[in-house]
C-alpha positions as CSV (number, residue, x, y, z in Angstrom):
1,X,-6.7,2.7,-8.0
2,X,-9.7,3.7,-6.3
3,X,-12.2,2.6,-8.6
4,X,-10.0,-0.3,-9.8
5,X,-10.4,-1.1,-5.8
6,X,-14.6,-0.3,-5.4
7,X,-15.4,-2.2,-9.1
8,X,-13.5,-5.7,-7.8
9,X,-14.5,-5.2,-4.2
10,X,-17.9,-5.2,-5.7
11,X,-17.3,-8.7,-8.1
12,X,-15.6,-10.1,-5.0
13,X,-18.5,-9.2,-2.6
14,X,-21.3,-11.0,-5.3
15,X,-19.1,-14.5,-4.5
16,X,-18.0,-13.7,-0.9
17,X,-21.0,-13.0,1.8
18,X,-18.7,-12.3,4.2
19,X,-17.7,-9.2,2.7
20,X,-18.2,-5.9,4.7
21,X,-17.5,-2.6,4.0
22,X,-17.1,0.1,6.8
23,X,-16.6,3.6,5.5
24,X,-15.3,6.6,8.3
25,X,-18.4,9.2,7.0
26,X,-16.4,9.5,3.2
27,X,-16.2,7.8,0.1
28,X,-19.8,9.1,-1.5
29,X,-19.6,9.5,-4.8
30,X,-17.7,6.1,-5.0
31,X,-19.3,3.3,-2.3
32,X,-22.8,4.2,-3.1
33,X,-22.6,1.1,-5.9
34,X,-21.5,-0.8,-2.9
35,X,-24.1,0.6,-0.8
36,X,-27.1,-0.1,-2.8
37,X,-26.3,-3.8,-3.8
38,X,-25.4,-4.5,-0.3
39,X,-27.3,-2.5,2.1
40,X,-26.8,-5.3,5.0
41,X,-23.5,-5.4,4.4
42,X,-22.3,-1.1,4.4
43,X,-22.1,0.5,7.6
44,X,-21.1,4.2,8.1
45,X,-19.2,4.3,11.5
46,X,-19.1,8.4,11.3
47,X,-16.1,10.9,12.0
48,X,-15.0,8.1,14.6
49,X,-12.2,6.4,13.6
50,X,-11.2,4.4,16.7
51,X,-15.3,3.2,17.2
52,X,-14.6,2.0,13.5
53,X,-11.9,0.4,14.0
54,X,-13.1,-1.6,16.7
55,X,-16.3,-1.9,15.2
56,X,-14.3,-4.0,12.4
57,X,-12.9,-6.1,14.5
58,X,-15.9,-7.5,16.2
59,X,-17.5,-8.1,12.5
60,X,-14.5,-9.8,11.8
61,X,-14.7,-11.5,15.1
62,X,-18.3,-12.9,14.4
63,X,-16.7,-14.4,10.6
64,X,-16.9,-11.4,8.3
65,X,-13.8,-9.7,6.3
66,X,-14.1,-6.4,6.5
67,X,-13.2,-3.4,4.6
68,X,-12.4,0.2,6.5
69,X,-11.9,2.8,4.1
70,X,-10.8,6.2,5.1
71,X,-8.6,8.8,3.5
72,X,-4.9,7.5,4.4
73,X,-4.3,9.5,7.8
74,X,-7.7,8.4,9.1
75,X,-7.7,5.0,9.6
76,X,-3.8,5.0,10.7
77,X,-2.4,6.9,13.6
78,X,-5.8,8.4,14.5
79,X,-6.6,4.6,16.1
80,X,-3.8,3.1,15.7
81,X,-4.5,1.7,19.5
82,X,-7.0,0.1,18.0
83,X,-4.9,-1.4,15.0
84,X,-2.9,-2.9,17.3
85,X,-4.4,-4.3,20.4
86,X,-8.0,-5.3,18.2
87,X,-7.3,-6.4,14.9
88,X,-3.5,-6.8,14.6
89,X,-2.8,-9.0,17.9
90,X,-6.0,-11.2,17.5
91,X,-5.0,-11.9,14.2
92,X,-8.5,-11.0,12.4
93,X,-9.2,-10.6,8.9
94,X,-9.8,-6.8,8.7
95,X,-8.5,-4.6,5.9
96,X,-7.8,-0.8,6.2
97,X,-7.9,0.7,3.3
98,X,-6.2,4.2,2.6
99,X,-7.2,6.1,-0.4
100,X,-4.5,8.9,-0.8
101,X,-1.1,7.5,-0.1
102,X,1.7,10.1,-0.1
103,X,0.9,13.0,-1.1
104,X,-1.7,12.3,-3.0
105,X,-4.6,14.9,-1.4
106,X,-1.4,17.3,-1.6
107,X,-3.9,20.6,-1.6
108,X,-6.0,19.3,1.1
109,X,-2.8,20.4,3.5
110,X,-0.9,17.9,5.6
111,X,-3.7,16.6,7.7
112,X,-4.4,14.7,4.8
113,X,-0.7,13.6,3.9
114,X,-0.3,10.1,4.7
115,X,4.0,10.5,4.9
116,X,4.6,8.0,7.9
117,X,1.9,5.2,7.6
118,X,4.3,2.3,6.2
119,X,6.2,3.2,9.7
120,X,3.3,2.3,11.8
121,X,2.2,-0.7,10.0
122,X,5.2,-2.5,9.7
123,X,5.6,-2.9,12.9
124,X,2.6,-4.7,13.6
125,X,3.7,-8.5,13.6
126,X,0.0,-9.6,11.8
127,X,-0.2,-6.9,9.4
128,X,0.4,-7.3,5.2
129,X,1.0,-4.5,3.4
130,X,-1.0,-4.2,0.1
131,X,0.8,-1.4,-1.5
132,X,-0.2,-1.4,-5.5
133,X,1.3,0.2,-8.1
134,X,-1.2,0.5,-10.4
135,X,-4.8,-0.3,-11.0
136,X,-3.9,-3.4,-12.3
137,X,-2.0,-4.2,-9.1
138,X,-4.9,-2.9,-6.6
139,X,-7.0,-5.9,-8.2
140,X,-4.5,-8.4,-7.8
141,X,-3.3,-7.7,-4.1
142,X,-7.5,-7.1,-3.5
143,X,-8.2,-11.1,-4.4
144,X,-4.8,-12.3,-3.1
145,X,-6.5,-10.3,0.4
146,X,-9.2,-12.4,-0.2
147,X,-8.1,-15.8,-0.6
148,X,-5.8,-15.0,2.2
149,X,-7.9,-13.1,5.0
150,X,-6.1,-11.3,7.8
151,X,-4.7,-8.1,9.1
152,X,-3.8,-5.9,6.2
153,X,-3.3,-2.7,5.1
154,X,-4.1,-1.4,1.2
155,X,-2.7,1.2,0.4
156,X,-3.9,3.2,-2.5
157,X,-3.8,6.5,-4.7
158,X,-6.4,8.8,-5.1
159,X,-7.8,8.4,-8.6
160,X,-6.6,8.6,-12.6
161,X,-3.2,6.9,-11.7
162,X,-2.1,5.1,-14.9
163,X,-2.1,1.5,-16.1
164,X,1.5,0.6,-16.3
165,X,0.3,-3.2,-16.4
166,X,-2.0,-4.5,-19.3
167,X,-3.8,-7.3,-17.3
168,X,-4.1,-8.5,-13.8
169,X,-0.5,-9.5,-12.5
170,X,0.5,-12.8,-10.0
171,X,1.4,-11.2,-6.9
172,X,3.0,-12.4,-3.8
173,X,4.2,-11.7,-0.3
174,X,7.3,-10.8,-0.6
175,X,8.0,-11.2,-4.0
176,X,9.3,-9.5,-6.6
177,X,6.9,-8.2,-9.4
178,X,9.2,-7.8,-12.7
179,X,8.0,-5.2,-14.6
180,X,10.3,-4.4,-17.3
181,X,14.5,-5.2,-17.8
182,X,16.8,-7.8,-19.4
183,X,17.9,-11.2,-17.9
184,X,21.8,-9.9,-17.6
185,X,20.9,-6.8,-15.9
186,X,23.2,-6.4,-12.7
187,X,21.0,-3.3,-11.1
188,X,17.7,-3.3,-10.1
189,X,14.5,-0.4,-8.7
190,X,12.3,-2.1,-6.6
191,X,9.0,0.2,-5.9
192,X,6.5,-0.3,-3.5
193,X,2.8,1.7,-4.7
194,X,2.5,4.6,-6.7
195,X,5.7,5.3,-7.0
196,X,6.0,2.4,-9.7
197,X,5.0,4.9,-12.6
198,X,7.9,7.3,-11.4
199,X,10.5,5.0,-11.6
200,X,8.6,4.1,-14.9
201,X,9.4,7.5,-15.8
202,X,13.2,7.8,-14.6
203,X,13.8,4.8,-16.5
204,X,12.6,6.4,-20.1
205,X,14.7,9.9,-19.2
206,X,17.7,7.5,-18.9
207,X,18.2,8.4,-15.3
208,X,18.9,4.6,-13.9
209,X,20.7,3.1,-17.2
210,X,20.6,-1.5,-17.4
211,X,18.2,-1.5,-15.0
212,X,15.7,-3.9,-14.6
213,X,12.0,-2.4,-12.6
214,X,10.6,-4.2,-10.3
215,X,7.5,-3.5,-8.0
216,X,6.9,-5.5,-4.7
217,X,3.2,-4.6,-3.8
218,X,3.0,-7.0,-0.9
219,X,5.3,-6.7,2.3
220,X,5.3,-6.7,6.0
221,X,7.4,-8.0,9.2
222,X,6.9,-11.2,7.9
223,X,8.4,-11.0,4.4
224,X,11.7,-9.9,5.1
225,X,13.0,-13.1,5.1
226,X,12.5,-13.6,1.3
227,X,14.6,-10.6,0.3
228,X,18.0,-12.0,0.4
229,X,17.6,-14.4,-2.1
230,X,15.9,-11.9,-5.0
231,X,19.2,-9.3,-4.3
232,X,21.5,-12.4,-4.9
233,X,22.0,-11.7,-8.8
234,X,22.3,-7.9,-8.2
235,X,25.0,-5.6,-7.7
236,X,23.0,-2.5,-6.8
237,X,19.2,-2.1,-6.1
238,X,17.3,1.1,-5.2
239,X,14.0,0.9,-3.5
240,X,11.5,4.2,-4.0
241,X,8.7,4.8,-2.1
242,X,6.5,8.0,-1.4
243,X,6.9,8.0,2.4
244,X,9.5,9.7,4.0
245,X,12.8,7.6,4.3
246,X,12.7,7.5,8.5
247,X,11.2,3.8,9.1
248,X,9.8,3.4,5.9
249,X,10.2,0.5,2.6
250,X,13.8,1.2,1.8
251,X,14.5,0.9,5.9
252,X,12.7,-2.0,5.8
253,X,14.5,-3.2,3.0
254,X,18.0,-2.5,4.1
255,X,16.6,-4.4,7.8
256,X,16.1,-7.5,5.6
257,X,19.5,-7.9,4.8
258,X,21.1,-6.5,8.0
259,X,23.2,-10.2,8.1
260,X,25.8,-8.5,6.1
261,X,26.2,-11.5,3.9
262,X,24.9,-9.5,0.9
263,X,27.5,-7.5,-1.3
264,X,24.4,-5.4,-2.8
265,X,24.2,-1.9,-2.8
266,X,21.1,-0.6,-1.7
267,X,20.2,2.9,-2.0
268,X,16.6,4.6,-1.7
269,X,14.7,7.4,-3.0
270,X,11.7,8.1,-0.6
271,X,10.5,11.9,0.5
272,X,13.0,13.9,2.2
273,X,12.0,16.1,5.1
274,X,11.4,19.2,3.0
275,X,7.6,18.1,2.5
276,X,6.3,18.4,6.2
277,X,3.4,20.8,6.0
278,X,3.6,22.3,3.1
279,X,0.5,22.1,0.6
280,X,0.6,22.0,-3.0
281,X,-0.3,19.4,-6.2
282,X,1.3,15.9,-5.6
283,X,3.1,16.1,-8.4
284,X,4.9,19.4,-6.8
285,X,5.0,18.1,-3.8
286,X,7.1,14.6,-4.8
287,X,9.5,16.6,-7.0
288,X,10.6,19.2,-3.7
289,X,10.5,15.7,-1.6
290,X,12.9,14.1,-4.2
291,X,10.9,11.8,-6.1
């Protein structure tokens, strides 16, 4: 997703010279194409997460869209003041991005676990979540952010995540991505990110028989309102996210129907408790959280 992100932020920028790209002292070895083509338009804001952050802002202010990129924790709670009272409530078109969602940087230790950041974000009444599933995805939420500058918040994996699209997909606020199922199906996963390829994978053991995959890769405060309407032709739908469950997608989701109009189950898989500050590969770490 990574790469998928830097090669179209990169195509975008040739077309868009409003584009900026921030980076918190990290990403070398990846921005430097970004770097050299657009020297005017690459700042390095240092180990200073909240000076970056509002640092974006007034670039944003001034008529630029700018990108902060940061490993996950980073650019979240460490100036999260920031997020909030600069770029959130003035409404200004600044993307965070966070490379490492999850677990992803599982060996690095928790201090680069990014476990609660959909719980901060989502309460931000401005903010979109662009939470892609694949790299397919991260290019399809990266021009929808585009077209449609504000606050946002991508959300990515580290790197090597696998293409479970074969071209770039339609997305939407909101909406529903299908992925794969039949018409008649009655039961439904709904993913948000990288958890997309695990419920790829529960599907081919047989573990969720008839039903249908969806992912839905853009969401906030503002979305909620279109869930009730996609749950309408199912019986039972479980969301799966790799955050823990406390205030996270599947909370959010159960929120959105919290009328109690809807006879749909809902049910979640998200990361249990069980994976606070321990360290180990992603893949080891999702399987003791549940996923």
């Amino acid at each position: 997703m990574r790469d998928a992100f830097l090669n179209e932020l990169l195509a975008l920028a040739e077309v868009q010279p409003n584009v900026v790209l921030v980076v918190g002292d990290l990403g070398f070895g990846v921005v430097e194409p970004f770097a050299d083509r657009f020297p005017e338009r690459f700042f390095n804001a240092g180990v200073a997460e909240q000076n970056m952050m509002s640092l974006c802002a007034g670039l944003a202010s001034e008529g630029c869209h700018v990108f902060a990129y940061s490993i996950a924790n980073f650019p979240t709670f460490r100036c999260a003041e920031q997020i909030r009272n600069d770029v959130d409530y003035h409404n200004l078109p600044v993307t965070i991005v966070s490379v490492g969602g999850g677990v992803a940087y599982g060996n690095l230790g928790y201090s680069h676990h990014a476990l609660q950041d959909y719980a901060l974000m989502r309460v931000l009444p401005n903010m979109l979540i662009a939470a892609p599933g694949d790299p397919w995805e991260t290019r399809a939420c990266l021009r929808y952010l585009i077209d449609n500058p504000g606050p946002s918040y991508l959300r990515l994996g580290k790197s090597g995540e696998a293409s479970v699209h074969s071209h770039v997909p339609e997305v939407s606020p909101g909406q529903w991505l299908k992925v794969q199922g039949q018409p008649e199906s009655t039961s439904a996963i709904v993913t948000t990110g990288a958890t997309l390829a695990i419920a790829q994978a529960w599907l081919a053991r047989g573990e969720y028989p008839e039903h249908n995959l969806y992912s839905l890769p853009l969401w906030g405060m503002r979305q909620k309102q279109y869930q009730a309407a996609q749950v309408e032709q199912f019986q039972r739908v479980v969301t799966a996210e790799d955050h823990i469950a406390d205030a996270g997608f599947g909370s959010w989701f159960r929120e959105a129907l919290h009328d109690g109009r809807s006879s749909c189950e809902v049910s979640s898989r998200a990361l249990s408790a069980e994976v606070f500050g321990k360290v180990g590969a992603q893949s080891t770490l999702n399987a003791l959280g549940g996923l």
